[in-house]
N, CA, C and O atoms as a GROMACS GRO file, in nm:
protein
  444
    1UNK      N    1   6.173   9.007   7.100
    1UNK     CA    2   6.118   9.064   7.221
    1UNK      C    3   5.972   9.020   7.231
    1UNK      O    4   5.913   9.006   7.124
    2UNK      N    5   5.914   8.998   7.333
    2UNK     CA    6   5.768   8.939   7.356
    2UNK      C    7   5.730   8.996   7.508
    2UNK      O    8   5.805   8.996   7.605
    3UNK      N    9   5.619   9.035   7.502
    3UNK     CA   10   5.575   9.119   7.634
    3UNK      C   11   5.533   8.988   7.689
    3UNK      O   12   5.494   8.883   7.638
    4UNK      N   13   5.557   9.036   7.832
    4UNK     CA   14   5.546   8.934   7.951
    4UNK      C   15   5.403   8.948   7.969
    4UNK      O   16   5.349   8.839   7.991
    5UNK      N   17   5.322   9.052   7.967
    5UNK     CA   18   5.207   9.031   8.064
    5UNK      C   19   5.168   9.161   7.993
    5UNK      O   20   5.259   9.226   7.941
    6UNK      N   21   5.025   9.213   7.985
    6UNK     CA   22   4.961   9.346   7.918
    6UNK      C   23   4.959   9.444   8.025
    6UNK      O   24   4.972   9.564   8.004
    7UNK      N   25   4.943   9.397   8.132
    7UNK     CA   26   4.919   9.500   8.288
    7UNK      C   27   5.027   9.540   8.277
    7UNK      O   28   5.027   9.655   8.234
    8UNK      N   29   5.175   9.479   8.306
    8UNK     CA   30   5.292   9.510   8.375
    8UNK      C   31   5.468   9.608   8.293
    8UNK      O   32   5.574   9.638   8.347
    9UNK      N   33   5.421   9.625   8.154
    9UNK     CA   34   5.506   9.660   8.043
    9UNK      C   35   5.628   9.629   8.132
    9UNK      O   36   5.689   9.705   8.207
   10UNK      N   37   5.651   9.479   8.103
   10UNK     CA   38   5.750   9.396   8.100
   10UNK      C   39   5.744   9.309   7.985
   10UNK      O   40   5.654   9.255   7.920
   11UNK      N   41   5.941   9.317   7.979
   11UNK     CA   42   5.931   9.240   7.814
   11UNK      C   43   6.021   9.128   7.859
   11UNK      O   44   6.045   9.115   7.979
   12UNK      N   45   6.070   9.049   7.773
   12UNK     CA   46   6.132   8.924   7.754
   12UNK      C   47   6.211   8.936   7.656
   12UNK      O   48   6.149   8.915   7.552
   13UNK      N   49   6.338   8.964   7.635
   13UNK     CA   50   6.427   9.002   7.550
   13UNK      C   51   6.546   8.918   7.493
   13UNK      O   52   6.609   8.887   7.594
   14UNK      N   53   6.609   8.867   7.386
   14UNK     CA   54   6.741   8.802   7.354
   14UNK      C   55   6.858   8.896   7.469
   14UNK      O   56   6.869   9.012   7.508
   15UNK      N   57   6.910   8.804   7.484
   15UNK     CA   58   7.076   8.879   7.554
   15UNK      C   59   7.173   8.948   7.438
   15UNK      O   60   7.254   8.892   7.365
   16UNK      N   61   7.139   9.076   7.446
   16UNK     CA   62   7.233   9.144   7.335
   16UNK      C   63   7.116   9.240   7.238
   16UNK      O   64   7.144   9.333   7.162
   17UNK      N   65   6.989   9.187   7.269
   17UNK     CA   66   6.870   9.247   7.161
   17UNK      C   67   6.910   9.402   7.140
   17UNK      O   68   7.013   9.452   7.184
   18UNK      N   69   6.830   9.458   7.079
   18UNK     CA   70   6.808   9.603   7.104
   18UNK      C   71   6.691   9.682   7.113
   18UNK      O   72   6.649   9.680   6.997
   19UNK      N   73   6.641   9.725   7.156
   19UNK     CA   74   6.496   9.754   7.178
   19UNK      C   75   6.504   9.909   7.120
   19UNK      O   76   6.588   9.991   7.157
   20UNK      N   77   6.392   9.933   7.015
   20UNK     CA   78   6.343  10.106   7.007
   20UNK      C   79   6.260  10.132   7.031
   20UNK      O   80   6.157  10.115   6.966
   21UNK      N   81   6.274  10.192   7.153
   21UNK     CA   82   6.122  10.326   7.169
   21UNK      C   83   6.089  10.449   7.042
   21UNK      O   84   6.157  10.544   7.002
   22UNK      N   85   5.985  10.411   7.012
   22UNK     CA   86   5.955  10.544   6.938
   22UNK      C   87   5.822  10.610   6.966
   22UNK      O   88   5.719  10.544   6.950
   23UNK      N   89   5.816  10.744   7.010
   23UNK     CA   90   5.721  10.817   7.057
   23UNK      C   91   5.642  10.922   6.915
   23UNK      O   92   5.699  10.989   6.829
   24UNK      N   93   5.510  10.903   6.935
   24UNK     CA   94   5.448  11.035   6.897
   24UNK      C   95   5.402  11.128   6.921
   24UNK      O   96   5.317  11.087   6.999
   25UNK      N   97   5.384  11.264   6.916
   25UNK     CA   98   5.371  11.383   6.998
   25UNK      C   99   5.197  11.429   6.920
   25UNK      O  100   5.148  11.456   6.810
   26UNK      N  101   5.167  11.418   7.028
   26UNK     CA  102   5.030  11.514   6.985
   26UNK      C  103   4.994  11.634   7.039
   26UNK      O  104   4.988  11.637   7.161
   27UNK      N  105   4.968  11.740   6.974
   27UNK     CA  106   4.967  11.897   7.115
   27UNK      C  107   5.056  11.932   7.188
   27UNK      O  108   5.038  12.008   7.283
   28UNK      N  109   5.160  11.884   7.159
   28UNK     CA  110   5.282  11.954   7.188
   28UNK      C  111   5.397  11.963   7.150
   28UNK      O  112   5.402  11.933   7.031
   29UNK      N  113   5.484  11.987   7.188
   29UNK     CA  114   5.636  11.992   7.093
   29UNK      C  115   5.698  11.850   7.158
   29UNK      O  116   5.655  11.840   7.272
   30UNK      N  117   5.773  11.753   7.128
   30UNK     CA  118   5.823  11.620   7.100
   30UNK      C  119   5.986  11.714   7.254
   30UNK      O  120   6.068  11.803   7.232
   31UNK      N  121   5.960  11.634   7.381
   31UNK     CA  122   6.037  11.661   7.458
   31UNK      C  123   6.014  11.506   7.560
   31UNK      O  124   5.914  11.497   7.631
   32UNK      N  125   6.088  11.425   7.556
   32UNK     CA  126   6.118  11.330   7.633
   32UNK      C  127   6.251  11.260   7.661
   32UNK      O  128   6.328  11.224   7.572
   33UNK      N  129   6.270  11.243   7.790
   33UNK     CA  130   6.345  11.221   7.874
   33UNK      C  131   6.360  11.059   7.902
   33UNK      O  132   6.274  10.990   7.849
   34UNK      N  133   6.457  10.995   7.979
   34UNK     CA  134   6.469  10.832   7.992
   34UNK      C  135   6.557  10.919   8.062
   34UNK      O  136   6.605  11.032   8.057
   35UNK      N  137   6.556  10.736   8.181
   35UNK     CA  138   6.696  10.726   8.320
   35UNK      C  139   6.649  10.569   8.335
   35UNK      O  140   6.532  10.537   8.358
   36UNK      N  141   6.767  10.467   8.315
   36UNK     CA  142   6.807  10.356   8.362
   36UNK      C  143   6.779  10.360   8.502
   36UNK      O  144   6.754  10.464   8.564
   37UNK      N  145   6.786  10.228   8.558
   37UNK     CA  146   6.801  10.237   8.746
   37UNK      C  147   6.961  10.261   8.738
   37UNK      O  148   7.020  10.310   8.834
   38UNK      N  149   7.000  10.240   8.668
   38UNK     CA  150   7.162  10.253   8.703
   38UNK      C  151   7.218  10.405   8.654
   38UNK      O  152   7.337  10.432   8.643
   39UNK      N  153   7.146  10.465   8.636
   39UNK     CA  154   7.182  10.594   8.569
   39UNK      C  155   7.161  10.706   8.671
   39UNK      O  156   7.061  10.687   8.741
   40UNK      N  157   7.214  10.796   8.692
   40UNK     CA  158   7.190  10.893   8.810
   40UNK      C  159   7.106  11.039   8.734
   40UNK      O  160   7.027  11.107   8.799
   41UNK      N  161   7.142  11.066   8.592
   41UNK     CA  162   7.030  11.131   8.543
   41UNK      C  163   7.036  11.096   8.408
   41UNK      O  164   7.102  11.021   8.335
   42UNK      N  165   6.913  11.206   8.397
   42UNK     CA  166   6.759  11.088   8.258
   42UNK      C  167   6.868  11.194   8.161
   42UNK      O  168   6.926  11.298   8.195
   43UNK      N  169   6.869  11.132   8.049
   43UNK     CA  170   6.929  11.177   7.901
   43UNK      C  171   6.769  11.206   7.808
   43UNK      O  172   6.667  11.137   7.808
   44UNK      N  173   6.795  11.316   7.745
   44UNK     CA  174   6.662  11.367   7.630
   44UNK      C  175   6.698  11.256   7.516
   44UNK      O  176   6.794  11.181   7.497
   45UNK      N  177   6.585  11.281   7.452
   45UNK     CA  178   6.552  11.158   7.317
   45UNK      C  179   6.563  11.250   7.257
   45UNK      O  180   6.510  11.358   7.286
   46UNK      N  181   6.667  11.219   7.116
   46UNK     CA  182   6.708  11.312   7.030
   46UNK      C  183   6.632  11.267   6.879
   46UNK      O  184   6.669  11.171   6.811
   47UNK      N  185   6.525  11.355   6.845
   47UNK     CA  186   6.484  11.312   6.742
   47UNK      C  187   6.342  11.241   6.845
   47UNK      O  188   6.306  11.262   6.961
   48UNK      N  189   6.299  11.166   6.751
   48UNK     CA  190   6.116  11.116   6.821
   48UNK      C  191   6.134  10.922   6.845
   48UNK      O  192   6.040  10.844   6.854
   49UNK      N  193   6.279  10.889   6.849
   49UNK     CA  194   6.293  10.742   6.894
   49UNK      C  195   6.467  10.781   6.952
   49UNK      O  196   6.539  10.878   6.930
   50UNK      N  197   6.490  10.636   7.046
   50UNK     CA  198   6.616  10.616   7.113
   50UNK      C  199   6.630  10.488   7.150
   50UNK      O  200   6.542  10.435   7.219
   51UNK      N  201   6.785  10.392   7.096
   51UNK     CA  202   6.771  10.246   7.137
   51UNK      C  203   6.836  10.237   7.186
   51UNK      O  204   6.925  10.323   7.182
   52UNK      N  205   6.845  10.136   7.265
   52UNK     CA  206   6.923  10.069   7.358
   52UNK      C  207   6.955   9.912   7.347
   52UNK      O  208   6.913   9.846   7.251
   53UNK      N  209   7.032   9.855   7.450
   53UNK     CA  210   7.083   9.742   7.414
   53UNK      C  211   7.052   9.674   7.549
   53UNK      O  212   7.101   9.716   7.654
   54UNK      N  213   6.941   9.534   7.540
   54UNK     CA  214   6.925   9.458   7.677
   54UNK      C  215   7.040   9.346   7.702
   54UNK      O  216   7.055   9.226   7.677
   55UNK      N  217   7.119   9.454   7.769
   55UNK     CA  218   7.265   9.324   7.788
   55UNK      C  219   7.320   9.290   7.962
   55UNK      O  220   7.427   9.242   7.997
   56UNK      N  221   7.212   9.333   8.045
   56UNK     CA  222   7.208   9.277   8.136
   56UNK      C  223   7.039   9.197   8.168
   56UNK      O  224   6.940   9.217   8.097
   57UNK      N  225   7.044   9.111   8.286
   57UNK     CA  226   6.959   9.007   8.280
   57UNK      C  227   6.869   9.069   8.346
   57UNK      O  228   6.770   8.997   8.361
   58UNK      N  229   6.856   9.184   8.400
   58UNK     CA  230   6.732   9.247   8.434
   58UNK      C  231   6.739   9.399   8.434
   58UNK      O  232   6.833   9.424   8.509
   59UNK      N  233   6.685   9.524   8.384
   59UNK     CA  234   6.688   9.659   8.348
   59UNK      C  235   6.564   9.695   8.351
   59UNK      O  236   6.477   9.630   8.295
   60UNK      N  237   6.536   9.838   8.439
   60UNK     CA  238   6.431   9.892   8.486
   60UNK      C  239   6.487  10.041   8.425
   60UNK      O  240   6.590  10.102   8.453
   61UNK      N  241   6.347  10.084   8.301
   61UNK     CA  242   6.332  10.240   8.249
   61UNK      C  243   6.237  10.325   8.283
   61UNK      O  244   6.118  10.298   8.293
   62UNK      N  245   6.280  10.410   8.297
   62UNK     CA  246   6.208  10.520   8.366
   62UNK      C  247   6.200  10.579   8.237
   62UNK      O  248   6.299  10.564   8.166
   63UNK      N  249   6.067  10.670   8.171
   63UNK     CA  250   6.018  10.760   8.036
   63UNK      C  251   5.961  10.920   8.101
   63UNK      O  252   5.882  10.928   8.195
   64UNK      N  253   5.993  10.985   8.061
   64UNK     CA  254   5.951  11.079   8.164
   64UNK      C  255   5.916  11.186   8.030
   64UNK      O  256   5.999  11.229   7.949
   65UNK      N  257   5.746  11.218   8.033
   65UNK     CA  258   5.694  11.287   7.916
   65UNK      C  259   5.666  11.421   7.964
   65UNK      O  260   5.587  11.445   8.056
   66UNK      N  261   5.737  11.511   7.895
   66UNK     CA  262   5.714  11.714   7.901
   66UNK      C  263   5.617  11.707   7.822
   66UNK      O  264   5.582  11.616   7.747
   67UNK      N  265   5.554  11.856   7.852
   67UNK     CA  266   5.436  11.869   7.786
   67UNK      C  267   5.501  12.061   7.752
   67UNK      O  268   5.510  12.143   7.843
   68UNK      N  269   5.538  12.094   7.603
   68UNK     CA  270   5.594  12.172   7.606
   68UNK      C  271   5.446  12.289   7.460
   68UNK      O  272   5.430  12.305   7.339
   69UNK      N  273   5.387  12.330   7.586
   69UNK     CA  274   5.236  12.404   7.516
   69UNK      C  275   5.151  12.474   7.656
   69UNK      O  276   5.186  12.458   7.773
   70UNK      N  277   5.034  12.554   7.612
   70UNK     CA  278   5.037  12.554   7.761
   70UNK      C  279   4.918  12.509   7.818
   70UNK      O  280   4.810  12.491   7.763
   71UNK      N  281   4.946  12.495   7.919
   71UNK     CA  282   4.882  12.392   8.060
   71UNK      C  283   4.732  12.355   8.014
   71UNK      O  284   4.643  12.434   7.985
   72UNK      N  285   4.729  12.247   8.014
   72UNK     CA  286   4.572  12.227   7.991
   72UNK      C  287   4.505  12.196   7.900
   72UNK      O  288   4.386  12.169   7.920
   73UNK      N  289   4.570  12.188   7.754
   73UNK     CA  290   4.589  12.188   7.630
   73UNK      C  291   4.537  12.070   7.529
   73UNK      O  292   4.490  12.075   7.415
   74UNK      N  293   4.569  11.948   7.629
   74UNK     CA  294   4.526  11.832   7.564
   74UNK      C  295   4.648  11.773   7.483
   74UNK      O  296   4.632  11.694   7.390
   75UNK      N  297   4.788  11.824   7.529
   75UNK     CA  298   4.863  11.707   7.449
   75UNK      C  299   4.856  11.553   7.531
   75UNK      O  300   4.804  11.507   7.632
   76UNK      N  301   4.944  11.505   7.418
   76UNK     CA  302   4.934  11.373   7.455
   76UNK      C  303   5.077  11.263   7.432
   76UNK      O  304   5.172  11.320   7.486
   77UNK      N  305   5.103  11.188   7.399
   77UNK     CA  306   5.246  11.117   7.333
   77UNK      C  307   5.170  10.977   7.318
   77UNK      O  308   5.091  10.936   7.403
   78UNK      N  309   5.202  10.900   7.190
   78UNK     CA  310   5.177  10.759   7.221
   78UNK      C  311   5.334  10.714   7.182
   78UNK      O  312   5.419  10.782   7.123
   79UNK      N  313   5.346  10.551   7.244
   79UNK     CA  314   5.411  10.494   7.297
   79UNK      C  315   5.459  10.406   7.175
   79UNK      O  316   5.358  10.402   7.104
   80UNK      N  317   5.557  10.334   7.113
   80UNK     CA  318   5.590  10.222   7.039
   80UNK      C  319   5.709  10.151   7.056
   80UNK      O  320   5.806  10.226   7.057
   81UNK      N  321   5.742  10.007   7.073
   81UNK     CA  322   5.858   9.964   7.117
   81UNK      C  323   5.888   9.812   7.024
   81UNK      O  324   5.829   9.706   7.044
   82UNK      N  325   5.962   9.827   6.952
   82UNK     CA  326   6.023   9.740   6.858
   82UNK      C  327   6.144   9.649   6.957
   82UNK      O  328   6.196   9.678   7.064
   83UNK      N  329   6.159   9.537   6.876
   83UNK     CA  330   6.310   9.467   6.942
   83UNK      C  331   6.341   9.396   6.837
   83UNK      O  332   6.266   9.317   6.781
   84UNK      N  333   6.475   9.426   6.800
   84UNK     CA  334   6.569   9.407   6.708
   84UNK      C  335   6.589   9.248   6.640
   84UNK      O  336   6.666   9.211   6.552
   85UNK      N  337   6.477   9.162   6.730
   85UNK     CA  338   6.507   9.024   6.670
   85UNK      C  339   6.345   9.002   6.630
   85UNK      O  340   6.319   8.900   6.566
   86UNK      N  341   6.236   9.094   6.664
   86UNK     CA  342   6.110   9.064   6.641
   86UNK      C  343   6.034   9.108   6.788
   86UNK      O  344   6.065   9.105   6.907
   87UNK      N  345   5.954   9.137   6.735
   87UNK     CA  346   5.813   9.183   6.824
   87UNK      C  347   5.815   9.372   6.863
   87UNK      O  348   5.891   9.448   6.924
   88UNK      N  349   5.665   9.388   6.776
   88UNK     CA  350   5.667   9.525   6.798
   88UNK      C  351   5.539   9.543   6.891
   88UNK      O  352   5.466   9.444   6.884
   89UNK      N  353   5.491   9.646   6.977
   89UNK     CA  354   5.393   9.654   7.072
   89UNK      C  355   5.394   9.788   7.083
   89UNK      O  356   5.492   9.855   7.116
   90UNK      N  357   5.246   9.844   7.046
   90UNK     CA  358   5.264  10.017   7.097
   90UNK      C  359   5.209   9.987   7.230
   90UNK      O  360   5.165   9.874   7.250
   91UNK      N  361   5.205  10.110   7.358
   91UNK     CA  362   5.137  10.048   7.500
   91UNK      C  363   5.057  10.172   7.540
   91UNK      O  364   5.088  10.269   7.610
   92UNK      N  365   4.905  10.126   7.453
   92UNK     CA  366   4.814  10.215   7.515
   92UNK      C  367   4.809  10.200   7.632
   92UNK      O  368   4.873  10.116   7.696
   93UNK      N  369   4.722  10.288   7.680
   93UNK     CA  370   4.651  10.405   7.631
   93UNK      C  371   4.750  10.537   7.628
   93UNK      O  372   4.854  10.503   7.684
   94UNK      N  373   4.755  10.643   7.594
   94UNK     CA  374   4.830  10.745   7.504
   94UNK      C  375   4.861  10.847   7.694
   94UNK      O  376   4.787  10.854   7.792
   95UNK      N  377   4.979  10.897   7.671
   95UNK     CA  378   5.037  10.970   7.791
   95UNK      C  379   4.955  11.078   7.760
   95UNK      O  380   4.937  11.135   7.652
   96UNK      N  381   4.899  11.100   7.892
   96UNK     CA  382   4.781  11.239   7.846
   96UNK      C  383   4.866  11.325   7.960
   96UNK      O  384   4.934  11.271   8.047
   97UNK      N  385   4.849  11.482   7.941
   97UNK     CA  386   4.870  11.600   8.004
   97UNK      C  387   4.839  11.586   8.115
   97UNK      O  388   4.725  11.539   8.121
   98UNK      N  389   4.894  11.606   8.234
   98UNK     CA  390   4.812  11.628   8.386
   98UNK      C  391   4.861  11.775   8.409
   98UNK      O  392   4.959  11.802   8.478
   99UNK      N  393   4.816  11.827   8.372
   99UNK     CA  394   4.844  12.017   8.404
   99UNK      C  395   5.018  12.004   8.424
   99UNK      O  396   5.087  11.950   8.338
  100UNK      N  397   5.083  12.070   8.567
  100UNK     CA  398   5.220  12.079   8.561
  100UNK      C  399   5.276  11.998   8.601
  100UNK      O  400   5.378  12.027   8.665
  101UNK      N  401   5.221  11.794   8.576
  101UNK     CA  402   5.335  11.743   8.622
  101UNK      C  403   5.383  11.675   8.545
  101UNK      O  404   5.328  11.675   8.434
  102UNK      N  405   5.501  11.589   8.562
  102UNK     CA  406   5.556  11.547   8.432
  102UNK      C  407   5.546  11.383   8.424
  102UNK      O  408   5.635  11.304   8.455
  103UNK      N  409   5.398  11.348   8.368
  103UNK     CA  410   5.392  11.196   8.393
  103UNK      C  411   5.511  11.088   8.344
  103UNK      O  412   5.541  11.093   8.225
  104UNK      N  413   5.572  11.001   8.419
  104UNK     CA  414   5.658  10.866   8.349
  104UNK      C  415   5.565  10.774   8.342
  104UNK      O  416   5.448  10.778   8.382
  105UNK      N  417   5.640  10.670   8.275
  105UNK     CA  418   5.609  10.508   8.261
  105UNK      C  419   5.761  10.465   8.294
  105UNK      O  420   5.864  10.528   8.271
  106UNK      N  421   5.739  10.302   8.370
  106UNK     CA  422   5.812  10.240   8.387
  106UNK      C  423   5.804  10.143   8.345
  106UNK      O  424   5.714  10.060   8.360
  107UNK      N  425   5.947  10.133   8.253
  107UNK     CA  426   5.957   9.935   8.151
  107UNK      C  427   6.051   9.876   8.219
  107UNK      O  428   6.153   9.932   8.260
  108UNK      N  429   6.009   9.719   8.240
  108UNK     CA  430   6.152   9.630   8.253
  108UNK      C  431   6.167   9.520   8.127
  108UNK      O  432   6.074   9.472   8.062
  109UNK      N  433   6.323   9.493   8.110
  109UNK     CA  434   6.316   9.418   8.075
  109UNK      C  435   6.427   9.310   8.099
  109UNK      O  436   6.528   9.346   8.159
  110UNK      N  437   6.417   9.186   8.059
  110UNK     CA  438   6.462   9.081   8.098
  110UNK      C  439   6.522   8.994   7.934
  110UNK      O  440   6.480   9.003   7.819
  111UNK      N  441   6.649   8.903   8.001
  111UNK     CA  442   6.622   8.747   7.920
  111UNK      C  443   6.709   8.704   7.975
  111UNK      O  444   6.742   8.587   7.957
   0.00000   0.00000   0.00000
């Protein structure tokens, strides 16, 4: 796996790779969510990582970070993403708290 560009968290992936997200929780309790574009709803991350398999030629993820403490608090989550044939990349800067909403990031990836 090799990131396309630092702005755009787009990757470049083998056909078949597997990619792991693994999250860290700071100031709050470890609650995150993912939804594919092809998925109609987001599945929870069980445990503090979840992989997947890039086996179509283009896939758009939606990360969707709870903040489970209360409001205002200063949690945070950072980000890490491995791929199963090589290349690891954490993607600062760190998901910070916005009071009650529930910030995402969006990844694509490709090969």
């Amino acid at each position: 796996m090799e990131q396309v560009s630092n702005a755009s968290r787009a990757f470049k992936c083998d056909q078949g790779e597997t990619v792991t997200m693994t999250f860290a929780e700071h100031n709050t309790s470890m609650r995150v969510t993912y939804r594919f574009d092809d998925q109609d709803t987001a599945q929870v991350v069980e445990g503090n990582s979840f992989s997947f398999g890039v086996d179509q030629p283009f896939r758009i993820l939606r990360v969707f970070f709870h903040f489970i403490n209360e409001s205002g608090t200063g949690g945070s989550y950072d980000v890490r993403l491995e791929g199963s044939n090589g290349g690891s990349f954490d993607d600062p800067p760190p998901v910070l708290q916005a009071g009650p909403f529930v910030p995402f990031r969006r990844y694509a990836f490709v090969h």
